[in-house]
C-alpha distance (Angstrom), angle and dihedral (degrees) to the residues before:
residue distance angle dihedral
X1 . . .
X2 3.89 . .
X3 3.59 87.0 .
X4 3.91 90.9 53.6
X5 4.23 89.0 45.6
X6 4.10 89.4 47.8
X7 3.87 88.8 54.2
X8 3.93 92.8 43.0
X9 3.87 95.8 53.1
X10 4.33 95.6 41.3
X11 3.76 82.5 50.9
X12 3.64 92.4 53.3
X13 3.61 99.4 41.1
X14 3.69 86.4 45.1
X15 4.00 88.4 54.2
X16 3.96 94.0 54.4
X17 3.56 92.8 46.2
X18 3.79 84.9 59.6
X19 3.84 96.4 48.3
X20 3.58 81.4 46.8
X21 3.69 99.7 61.4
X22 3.86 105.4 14.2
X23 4.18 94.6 57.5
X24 3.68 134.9 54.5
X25 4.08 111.7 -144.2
X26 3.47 116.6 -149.4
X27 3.57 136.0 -165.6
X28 3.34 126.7 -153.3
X29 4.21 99.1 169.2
X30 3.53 132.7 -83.2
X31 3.86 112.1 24.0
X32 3.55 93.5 -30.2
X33 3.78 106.4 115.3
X34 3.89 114.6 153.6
X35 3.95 129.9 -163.4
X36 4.01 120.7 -143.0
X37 4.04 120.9 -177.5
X38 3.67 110.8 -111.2
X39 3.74 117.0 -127.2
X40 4.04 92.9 -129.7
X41 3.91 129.0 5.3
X42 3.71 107.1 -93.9
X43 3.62 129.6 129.9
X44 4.10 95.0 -127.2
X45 4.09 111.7 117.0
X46 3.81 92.2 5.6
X47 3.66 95.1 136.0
X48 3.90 104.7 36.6
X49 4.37 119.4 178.7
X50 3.24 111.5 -146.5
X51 3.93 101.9 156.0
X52 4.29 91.8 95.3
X53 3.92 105.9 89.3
X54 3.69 90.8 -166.4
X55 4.00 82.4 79.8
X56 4.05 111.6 85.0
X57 3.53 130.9 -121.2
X58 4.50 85.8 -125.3
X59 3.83 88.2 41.0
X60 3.85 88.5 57.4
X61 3.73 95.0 46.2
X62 3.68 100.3 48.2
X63 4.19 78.3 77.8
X64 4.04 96.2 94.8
X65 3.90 99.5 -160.4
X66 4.02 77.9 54.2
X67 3.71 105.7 49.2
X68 4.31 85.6 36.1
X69 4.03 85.6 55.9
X70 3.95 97.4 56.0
X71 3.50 90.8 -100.5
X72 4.46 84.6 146.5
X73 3.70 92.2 56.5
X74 3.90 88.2 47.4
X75 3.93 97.2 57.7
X76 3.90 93.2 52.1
X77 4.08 91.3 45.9
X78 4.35 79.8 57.1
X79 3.56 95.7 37.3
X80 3.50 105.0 -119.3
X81 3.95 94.6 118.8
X82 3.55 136.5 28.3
X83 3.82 123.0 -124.4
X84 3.68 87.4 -119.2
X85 3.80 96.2 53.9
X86 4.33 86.2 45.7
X87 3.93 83.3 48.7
X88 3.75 88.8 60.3
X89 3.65 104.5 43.1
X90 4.10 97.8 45.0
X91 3.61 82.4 51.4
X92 3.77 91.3 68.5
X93 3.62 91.5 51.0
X94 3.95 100.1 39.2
X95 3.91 75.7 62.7
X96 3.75 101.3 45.9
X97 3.97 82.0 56.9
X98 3.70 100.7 49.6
């Protein structure tokens, strides 16, 4: 039985650390807390505050493990930007990278 417990709580701690480094959580106020797959497992950006509208939709972006996560798409699924406004600032960087 201790055996059985010792595997149980590695296994759990082992899960958290995961969520921990394989998810960005962002908050957009209230109860609204979103999750977005991180492109590698790092603990940079994991907790990410989005709930303050004096922060702007390019300020935001110009985070790369952000933008590289789908953080764009995100903003115009909650409203806060349209698709033409995301359309203009990946632009910039889809020509930074070329």
């Amino acid at each position: 039985m201790e055996l059985v417990r010792k595997i149980v709580l590695w296994g759990s701690l082992a899960a958290v650390l995961y969520m921990l480094l394989g998810f960005h959580y962002v908050y957009f106020g209230g109860t609204r807390v979103k999750m977005l797959k991180k492109t590698n497992l790092t603990m940079m950006e994991t907790f990410t505050d989005l709930s303050s509208e004096a922060i702007t939709n390019k300020k935001i972006l110009q985070n790369d493990a952000l933008r590289d996560a789908g953080l764009a798409d995100l903003l115009v699924d909650m409203g806060r930007m349209s698709e033409k406004e995301r359309d203009k600032i990946m632009a910039k960087y889809e020509d930074e990278y070329e």
